[in-house]
C-alpha angles and dihedrals in degrees: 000000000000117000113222125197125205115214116204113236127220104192095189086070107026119130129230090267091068094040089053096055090038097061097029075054084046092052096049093047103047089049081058097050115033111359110166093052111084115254133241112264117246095249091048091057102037098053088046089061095040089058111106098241105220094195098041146057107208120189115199130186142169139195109205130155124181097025085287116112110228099174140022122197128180142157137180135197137174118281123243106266096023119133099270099024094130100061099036100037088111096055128098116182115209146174136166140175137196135219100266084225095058111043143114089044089102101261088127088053087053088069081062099081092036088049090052089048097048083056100046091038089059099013100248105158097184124058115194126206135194123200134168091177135087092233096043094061087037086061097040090050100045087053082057089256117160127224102231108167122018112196132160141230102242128194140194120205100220090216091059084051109127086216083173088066095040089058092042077055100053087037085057089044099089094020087066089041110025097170092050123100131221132218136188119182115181113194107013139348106259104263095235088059090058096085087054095038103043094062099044093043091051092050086052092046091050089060094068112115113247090182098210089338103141090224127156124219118301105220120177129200138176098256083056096049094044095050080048089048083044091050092049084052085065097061102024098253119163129209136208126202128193119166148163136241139188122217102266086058101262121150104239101170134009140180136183141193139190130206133192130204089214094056099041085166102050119062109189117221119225129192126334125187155139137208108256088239094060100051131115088046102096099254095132095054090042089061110036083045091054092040094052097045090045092057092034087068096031095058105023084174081068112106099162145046120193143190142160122233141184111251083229093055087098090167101057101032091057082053091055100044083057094057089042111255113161124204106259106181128352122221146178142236118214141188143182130191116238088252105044087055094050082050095050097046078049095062095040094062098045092065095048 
């Protein structure tokens, strides 16, 4: 059997040899995956990975020979101090591909006992792993891995948009909450709100359902927004902000949206949601509505939104079947104990 060895990657130093395998991998990869999205230009992604990221520790390796990259493995988790550390101090988050003319010889088994080493090395004792593709599932549930939270991709074709029934949604909006305020913000949130902002935001994200996903707290500060405005900076992206507020000044519902100048026709939800107290009111459907017909008129190139939801999130999905989105592609979440995946790698290597 071929031995593979996996070389550890700085980023920060890699030549333009490395640079070179890694996007002509990426390409291939991305063709495989989603080709008919644009895809993220070379500079982009390589000065996002370049960042020093504050809040996270990220590992990256490759196997090449050749001068051809036949794998990619990386993983991320958050970094010691970070807001959130402490509950999500267990958790390692991992993915990894391999080249489609060079699998089934056992490169994607060789990512096991690296894996197992990251883990020990920081004392993570949960790996988590994402996968839209057949063989991805096939590979995650032949290592023992469990499928812990399913969501989809969903789009909406701007041209089968009922734009009659989005303005009679924002139109019911303050008629329903006539005391409530609405906000739009286009670039960037001003930087004085963020004290206010950051808190609220974090308690509505962690609302979200994760069905049996082992997950820690989100939390959410302004030196973490600022390093992510910084990040969009890098490639241009631009964001857009509604929201909602009661009168004492509290945040009920709040969207987001993203768009980049390399995908013109395709704009990114973010996030969507609504205190639970505040439900039942229409907020959801008064900001989704003003948010689609704002960026309907500010990138007419634009033909899709798109946004990924938990099968679970019952609320929000009923809101965007109304406006039409239409599942586009269906994937899981995974996990494995640090255990059950020694004693996996264990089994493995007895039957060689």
């Amino acid at each position: 059997m071929t031995s593979w060895n996996p070389v550890e990657v700085d980023v920060a130093t890699a030549g333009a040899d490395f640079w070179k395998r890694y996007h002509t991998f990426r390409r291939l990869r991305h063709a495989e995956r989603r080709p008919d999205d644009p895809i993220t230009p070379d500079e982009v992604v390589e000065g996002e990975m370049k960042r020093v990221d504050p809040h996270e520790l990220h590992f990256r390796y490759e196997i090449s020979k050749g001068g051809q990259m036949l794998s990619w493995f990386s993983a991320g988790a958050t970094r010691p101090g970070a807001p959130g550390y402490d509950t999500n101090k267990h958790l390692l988050w991992a993915d990894g591909s391999v080249h489609k003319d060079h699998r089934r010889r056992g490169i994607g088994r060789t990512w096991i006992p690296l894996t197992l080493e990251i883990m020990d090395r920081n004392g993570y004792t949960t790996v988590g792993m994402g996968t839209e593709e057949p063989s991805g599932h096939a590979f995650l549930k032949w290592l023992g891995a469990e499928a812990k939270l399913t969501g989809a991709e969903n789009r909406l074709k701007l041209a089968d948009v009922d734009w009659a029934m989005m303005r009679r949604w924002v139109d019911e909006g303050p008629r329903r909450s006539p005391v409530t305020k609405f906000e739009s913000y286009d670039g960037r949130l001003p930087e004085p709100m963020l004290d206010d902002y950051c808190p609220q935001l974090s308690s509505l994200l962690n609302t979200m359902p994760f069905e049996n996903l082992d997950h820690g707290e989100i939390v959410v500060t302004p030196a973490i927004l600022l390093e992510w405005f910084a990040r969009m900076d890098l490639s241009g992206q631009v964001g857009h902000w509604m929201m909602t507020r009661e009168p004492d000044g509290t945040i009920s519902g709040i969207t987001d949206m993203f768009y980049a100048p390399y995908s013109p026709n395709i704009v990114h939800q973010g996030f969507t949601g609504v205190r639970g107290d505040a439900r039942g009111r229409g907020l959801g459907k008064w900001l989704k509505a003003a948010m689609a017909i704002h960026l309907r008129e500010l990138y007419p190139k634009a033909e899709w939104f798109t946004t990924d939801n938990a099968s679970s999130n019952a609320p929000m999905l009923a809101i965007n079947t109304k406006m039409g989105f239409r599942t586009y592609r269906v994937g899981s979440e995974y996990q494995i104990t640090r255990d059950q995946l020694a004693g996996r790698f264990k089994e493995l290597a007895n039957t060689r």
